[in-house]
N, C-alpha and C positions, 0 to 999 in steps of 0.2 A: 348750669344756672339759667333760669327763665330770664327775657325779657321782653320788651313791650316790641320789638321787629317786627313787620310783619312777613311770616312765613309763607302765603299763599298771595298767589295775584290778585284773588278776589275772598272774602271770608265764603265759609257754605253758604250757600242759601239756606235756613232751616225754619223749623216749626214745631208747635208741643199740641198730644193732644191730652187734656188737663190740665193738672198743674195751675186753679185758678187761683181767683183770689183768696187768700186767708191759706192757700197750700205749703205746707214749712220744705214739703218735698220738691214743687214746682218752682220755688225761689229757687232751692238747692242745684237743679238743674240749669239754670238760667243763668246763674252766680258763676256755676260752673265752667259756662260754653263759651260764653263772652268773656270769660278775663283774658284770655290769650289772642284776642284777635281772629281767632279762626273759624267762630260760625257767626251769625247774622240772624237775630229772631229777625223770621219773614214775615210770617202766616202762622195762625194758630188756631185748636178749636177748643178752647181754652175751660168749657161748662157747658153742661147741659143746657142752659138757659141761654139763647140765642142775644139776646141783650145783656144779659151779664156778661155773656163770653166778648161782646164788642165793648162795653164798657171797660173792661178791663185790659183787654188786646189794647183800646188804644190807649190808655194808660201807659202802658210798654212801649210805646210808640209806634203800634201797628198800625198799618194803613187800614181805616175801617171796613174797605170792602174785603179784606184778608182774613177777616175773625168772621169763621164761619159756624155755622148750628149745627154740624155733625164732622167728622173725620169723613166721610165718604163724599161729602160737596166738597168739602175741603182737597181732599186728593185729586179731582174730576177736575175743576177749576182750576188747578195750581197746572196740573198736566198738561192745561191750553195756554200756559203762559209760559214767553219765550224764557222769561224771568223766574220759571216758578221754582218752588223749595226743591234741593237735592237729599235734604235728611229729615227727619223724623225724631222726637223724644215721646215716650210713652209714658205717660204719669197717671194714670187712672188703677182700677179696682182690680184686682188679678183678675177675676173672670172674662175681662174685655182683652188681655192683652194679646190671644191668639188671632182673634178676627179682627184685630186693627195690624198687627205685624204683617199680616199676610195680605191685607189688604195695601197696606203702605211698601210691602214687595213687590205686590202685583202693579204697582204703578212706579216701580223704578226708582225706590226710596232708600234710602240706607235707614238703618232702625236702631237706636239704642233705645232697650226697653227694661222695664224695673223689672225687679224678680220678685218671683217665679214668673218665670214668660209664659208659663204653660199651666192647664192642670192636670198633663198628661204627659209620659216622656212620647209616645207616638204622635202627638202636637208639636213639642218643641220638635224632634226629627225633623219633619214636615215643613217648620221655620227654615229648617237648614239647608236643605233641600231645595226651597223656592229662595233662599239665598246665593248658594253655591250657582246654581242657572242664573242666574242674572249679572254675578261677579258683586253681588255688595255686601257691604259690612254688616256685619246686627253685632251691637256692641249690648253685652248687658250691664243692668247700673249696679253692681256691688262696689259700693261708692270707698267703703274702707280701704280697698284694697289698694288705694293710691297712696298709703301714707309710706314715708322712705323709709322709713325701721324696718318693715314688711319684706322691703325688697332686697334692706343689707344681710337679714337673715334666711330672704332667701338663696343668694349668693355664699354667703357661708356654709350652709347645707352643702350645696352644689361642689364647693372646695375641699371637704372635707373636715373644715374645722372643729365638727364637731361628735366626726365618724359618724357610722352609720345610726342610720336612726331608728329608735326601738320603741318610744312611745309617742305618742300626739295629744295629748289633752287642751280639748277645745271647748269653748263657752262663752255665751253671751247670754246672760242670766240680770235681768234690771227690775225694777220691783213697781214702778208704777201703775199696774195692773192688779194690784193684791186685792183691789177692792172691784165692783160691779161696774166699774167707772164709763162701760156701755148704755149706762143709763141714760148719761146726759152730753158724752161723744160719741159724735158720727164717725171719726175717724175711728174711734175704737170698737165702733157698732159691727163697719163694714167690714172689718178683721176679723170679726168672730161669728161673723154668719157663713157657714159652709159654701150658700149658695153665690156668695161672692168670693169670697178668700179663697176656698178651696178645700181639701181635705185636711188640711191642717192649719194653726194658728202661728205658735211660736217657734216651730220647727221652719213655717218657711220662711217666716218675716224676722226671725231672728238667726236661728240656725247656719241656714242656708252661706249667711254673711261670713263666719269664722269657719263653714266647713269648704267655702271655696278660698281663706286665706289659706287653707292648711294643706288644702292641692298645690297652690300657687307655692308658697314656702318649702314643701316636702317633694311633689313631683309624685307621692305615692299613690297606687289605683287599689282602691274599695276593691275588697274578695268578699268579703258578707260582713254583715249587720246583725244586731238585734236594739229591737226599741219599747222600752215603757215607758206611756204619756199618761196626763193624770188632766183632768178638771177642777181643779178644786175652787174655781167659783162653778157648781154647779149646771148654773143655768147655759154653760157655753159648751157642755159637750155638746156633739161628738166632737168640737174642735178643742186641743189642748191649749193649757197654759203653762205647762211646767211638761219637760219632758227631759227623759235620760237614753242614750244612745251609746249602745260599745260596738266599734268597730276594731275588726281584724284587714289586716295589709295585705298585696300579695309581697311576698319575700320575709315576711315575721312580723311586721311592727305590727303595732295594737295600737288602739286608741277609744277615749270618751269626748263625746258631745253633750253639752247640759244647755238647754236653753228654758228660760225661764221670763214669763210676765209678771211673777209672784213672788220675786228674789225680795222681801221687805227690808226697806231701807237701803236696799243698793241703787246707785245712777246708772250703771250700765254693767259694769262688770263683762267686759266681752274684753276676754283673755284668750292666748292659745303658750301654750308651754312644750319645745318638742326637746323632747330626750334622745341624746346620741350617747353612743356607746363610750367616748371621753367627754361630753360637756352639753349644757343645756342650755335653750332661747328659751327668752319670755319677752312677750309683748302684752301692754295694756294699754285698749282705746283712749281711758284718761291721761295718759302719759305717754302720749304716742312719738314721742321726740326722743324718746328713751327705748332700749332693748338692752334688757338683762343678758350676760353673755358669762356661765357660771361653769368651770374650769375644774373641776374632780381636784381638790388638795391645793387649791389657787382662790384666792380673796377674789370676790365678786367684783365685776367687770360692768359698767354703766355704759354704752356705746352711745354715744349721742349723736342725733341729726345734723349734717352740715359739717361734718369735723372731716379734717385730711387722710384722717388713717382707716376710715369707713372705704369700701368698693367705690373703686370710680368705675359709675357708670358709663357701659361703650356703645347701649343700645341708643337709638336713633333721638331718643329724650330723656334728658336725666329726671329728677325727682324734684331738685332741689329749688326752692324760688325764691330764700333769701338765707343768707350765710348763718353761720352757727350761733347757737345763742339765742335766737331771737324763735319761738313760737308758733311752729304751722299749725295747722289744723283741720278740721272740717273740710271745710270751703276750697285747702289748698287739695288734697285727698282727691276729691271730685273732680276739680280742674285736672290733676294731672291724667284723670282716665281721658276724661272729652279733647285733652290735646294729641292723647294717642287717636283716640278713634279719629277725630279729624285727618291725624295725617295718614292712618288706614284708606278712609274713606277719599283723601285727594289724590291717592297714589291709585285708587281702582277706578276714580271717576277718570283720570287719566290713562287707562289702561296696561299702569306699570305693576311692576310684579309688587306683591306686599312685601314692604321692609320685614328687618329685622324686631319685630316690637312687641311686644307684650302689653297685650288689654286683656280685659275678659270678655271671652264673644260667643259666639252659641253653642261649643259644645261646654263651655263653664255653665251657660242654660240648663242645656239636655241633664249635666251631670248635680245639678242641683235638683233638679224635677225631680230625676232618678232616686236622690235620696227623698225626699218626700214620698215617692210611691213604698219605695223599700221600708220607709219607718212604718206607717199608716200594715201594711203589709204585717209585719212583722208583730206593731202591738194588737195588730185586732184577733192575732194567735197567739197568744198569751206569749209573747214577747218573744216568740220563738226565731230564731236564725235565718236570716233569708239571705240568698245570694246576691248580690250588686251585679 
């Protein structure tokens, strides 16, 4: 169970670059870092517009000479301060995130950064690379992945409970996209222009999310792929909004991926269901306090959040931040990554070995890029089979 202690002598020093004003995703990271006591907005380069970014930094309570007009004055000037930021959050447009990551390494940063970090898996490598030489963390933000259902059925896999495992059906299919709605959002503009997003749309800003809960859950490695994507608003190819993905396992199991902007009438629908050989998990984002746990010739089992007879956690931080019953969500999901990477990040600032711990950190990156190249691959040959 969380508490308000604090765990470090001093919080991180840290900083964002984006994430400004009117950002749902730069609250979300903010919300996230400071509930635990363990990082400290420092410095930020919070927008493009050098006065917006200080009007808003000090809103925050930045020091106004700290909100600066690029990420590269920002890194330079913090580097001459005995005080200056030891981390980094990434909140900007996919296409920036390789040359601020490597930038922000290059001056001795730790990085957690939104995915896709790349739009190349020989970029993300490269991340990994200029991380591994330096000894810091790059944490990436697959924010879901912190909710405790997540991790009790990852544990149950792990145990047996529910033998080996033979299928994976994954999806994160929401419908508020059914319409042109680039028209009159920017947030939905810069998603569906290639030259920002990337090669793909809903495969990486959706996808990506439920195909690294189902590594974290299963443990299983992609042998090959095949993918068909579709436009059906038009005007947004080459990048998809609706796509379908079957993957095969090494060792037998199989699995589909459905990720969807065009789901009509659905909120979110990012589900994953894995089939073992005696019994089957099911998890859903809007009922994330819940995991179905269904027993071959045994009345359906509701596992809830916070209860006694759930895995007690032994790794270095458990999940939970208030007793059963009562409603995590969002907010708490996020917190529990940024409390991992925190104590990642103070265990290498200190030069001790990395705990025992589970985040997602850059080869969950690499291995998301990787699916992105493979789909992209895959449908623009008529949907044919490619290797992982």
């Amino acid at each position: 169970m969380f508490n308000e202690e604090k765990r470090f002598s001093q919080p991180i020093r840290w900083a964002m670059v984006g994430g400004g004003r009117g950002s749902e995703i730069g609250y979300a990271h903010r919300a996230a870092a400071q509930r635990d006591n363990l990082f400290q907005l420092t410095a930020g380069a919070f927008d493009l517009d050098p006065q917006r970014c200080q009007d808003f930094g000090t809103s925050l309570g930045v020091d106004p000479q700290r909100c600066y007009a690029d990420y590269t004055q920002m890194f330079a000037a913090e580097a001459q301060r005995e005080d200056g930021i030891q981390a980094v959050s990434i909140a900007t447009p996919n296409c920036s995130h390789y040359a601020i990551s490597r930038a922000a390494l290059a001056a001795g940063l730790h990085v957690i950064c939104e995915k896709p970090v790349t739009f190349s898996v020989t970029e993300a490598e490269d991340l990994k690379q200029c991380a591994q030489a330096r000894n810091l963390v790059f944490g990436v933000m697959y924010g879901y992945s912190g909710f405790q259902m997540l991790h009790q059925a990852r544990e149950m896999v792990r145990r047996g409970d529910i033998g080996a495992v033979r299928v994976v059906n994954m999806q994160f299919a929401h419908g508020f996209h059914n319409q042109a709605v680039e028209q009159h959002s920017p947030g939905a503009r810069w998603r569906m222009n290639p030259e920002v997003s990337g090669p793909t749309y809903v495969l990486g800003d959706l996808g990506t999310h439920i195909f690294y809960a189902a590594q974290m859950i299963t443990g299983l490695a992609v042998d090959r792929l095949c993918c068909h994507r579709q436009s059906f608003i038009e005007t947004r190819a080459p990048l998809e909004d609706n796509a379908h993905v079957m993957l095969q396992f090494e060792g037998g199991a199989v699995g589909t991926l459905w990720a969807s902007a065009v789901n009509a009438g659905s909120m979110h629908q990012q589900k994953i269901r894995i089939v073992g050989e005696k019994a089957s998990l099911e998890w859903w984002d809007e009922q994330p306090n819940q995991l179905r746990y269904e027993v071959q010739g045994e009345p359906v089992r509701i596992l809830e959040r916070g209860m006694g007879y759930l895995h007690n956690d032994s790794t270095a931080v458990s999940c939970n931040r208030i007793g059963g019953g009562h409603a995590e969500g969002f907010f708490e999901s996020w917190a529990n990554l940024y409390h991992r990477f925190g104590t990642a990040m103070d265990a290498a600032s200190r030069g001790e070995a990395q705990p025992d711990l589970w985040y997602p950190d850059i080869d969950s990156g690499i291995d998301g890029v990787r699916l992105l190249e493979c789909c992209v691959e895959s449908a623009d040959n008529q949907s044919g089979w490619v290797k992982f």
